[in-house]
C-alpha positions in Angstrom: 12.1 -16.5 -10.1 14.3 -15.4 -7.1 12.6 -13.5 -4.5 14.1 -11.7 -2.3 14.0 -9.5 0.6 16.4 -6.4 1.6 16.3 -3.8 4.5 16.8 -0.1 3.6 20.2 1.4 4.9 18.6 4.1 6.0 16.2 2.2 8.1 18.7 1.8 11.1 19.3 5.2 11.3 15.5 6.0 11.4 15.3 3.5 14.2 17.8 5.4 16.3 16.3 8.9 15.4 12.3 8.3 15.6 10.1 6.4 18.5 9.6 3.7 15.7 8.1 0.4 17.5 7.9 -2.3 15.3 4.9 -4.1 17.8 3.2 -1.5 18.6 3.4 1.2 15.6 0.7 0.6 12.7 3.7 -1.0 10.1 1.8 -1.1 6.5 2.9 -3.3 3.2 2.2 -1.9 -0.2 2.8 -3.3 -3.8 4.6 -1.2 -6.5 5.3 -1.9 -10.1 8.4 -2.4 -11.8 8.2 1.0 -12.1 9.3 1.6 -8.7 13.5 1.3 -8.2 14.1 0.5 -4.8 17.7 2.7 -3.7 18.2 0.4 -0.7 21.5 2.9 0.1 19.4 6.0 0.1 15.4 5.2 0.5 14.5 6.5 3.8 11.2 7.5 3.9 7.9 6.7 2.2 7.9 9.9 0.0 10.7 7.8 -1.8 8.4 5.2 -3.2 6.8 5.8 -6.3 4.5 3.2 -9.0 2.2 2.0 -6.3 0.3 -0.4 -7.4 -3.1 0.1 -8.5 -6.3 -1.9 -9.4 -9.4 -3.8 -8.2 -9.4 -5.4 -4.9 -6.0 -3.2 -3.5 -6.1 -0.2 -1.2 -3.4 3.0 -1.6 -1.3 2.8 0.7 -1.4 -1.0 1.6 -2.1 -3.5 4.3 -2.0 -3.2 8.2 0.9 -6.1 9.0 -1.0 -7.9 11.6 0.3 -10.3 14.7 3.6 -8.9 14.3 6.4 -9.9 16.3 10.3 -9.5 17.3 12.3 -11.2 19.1 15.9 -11.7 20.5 18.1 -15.0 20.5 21.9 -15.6 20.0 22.4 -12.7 19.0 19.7 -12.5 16.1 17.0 -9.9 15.9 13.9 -11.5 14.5 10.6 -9.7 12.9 7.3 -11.7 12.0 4.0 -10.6 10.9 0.8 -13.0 10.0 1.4 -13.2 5.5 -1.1 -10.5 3.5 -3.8 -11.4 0.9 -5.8 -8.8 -1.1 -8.7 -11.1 -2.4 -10.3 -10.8 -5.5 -7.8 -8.5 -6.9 -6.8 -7.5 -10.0 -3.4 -6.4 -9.9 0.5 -6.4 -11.1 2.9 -6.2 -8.6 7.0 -6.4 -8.6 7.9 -5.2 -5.2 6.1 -4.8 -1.6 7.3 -2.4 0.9 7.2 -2.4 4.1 7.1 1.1 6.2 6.0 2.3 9.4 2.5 4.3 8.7 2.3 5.8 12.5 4.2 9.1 11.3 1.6 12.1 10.4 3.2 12.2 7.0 5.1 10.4 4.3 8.2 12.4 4.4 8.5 11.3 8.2 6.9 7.7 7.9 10.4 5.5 7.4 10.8 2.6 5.2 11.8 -0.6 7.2 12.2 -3.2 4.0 11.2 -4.0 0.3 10.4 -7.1 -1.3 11.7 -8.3 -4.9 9.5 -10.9 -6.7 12.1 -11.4 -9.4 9.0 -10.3 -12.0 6.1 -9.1 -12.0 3.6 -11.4 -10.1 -0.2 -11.0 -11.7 -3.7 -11.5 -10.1 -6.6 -11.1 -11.9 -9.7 -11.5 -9.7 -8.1 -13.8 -7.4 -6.1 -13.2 -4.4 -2.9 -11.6 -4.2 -1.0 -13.2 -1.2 2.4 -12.7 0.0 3.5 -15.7 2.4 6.4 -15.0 4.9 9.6 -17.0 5.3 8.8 -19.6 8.5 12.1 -18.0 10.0 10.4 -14.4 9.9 9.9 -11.1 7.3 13.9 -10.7 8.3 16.9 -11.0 10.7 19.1 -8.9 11.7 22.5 -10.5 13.3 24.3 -8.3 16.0 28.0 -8.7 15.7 
């Protein structure tokens, strides 16, 4: 199964518009179902995602990203976190999301990337983890 990783459009324009800090803001992951349809043209803001994931061992709304990092060479923009586990979960998950929780609600709180599995990925009373490229969650390339 392919996994693979895409940054919503709309996330560079809610860059530009917000005070959205990728280090310092409280950036949260959450699972969905295959439910969910990711519209990585027109997906701006949490209130977009729908089929959240739910079961034993998982909390609504997701994990806190911790030891998160960017940074800057050759022209490459470059975000890191530390991976995410929820342990001794029970749970079926097709995508993760990653949005910046900081906002006071979801219709302001903007989606920065989602996550395909390529399938639904299961746990059942184990841990769920997602482990992070070495080269970072993603790039972006400044041309």
């Amino acid at each position: 199964m392919a996994v693979t990783a895409k940054v919503y459009s709309k996330f560079h324009l809610s860059a530009l518009t917000t005070s959205l800090n990728y280090t310092s803001d409280t950036i949260k992951i959450m699972l969905c179902t295959s439910s969910y349809t990711p519209n990585q043209s027109t997906d701006q803001f949490k209130s977009s995602v729908t089929a959240e994931v739910v079961g034993t061992g998982y909390t609504a709304t997701g994990a806190t990203l911790a030891s998160k990092t960017s940074a800057t060479a050759a022209l490459v923009a470059t975000f890191d976190a530390a991976d995410v586990s929820w342990s001794t979960s029970t749970i079926t998950a097709r995508y993760a999301v990653i949005y910046d929780s900081t906002p006071a609600s979801d219709a302001a709180r903007p989606l920065i990337c989602y996550i395909d599995f390529g399938a639904d990925v299961v746990s059942s009373g184990g841990t769920f983890t997602i482990t992070f490229d070495t080269l970072g969650i993603w790039t972006m390339t400044v041309a």
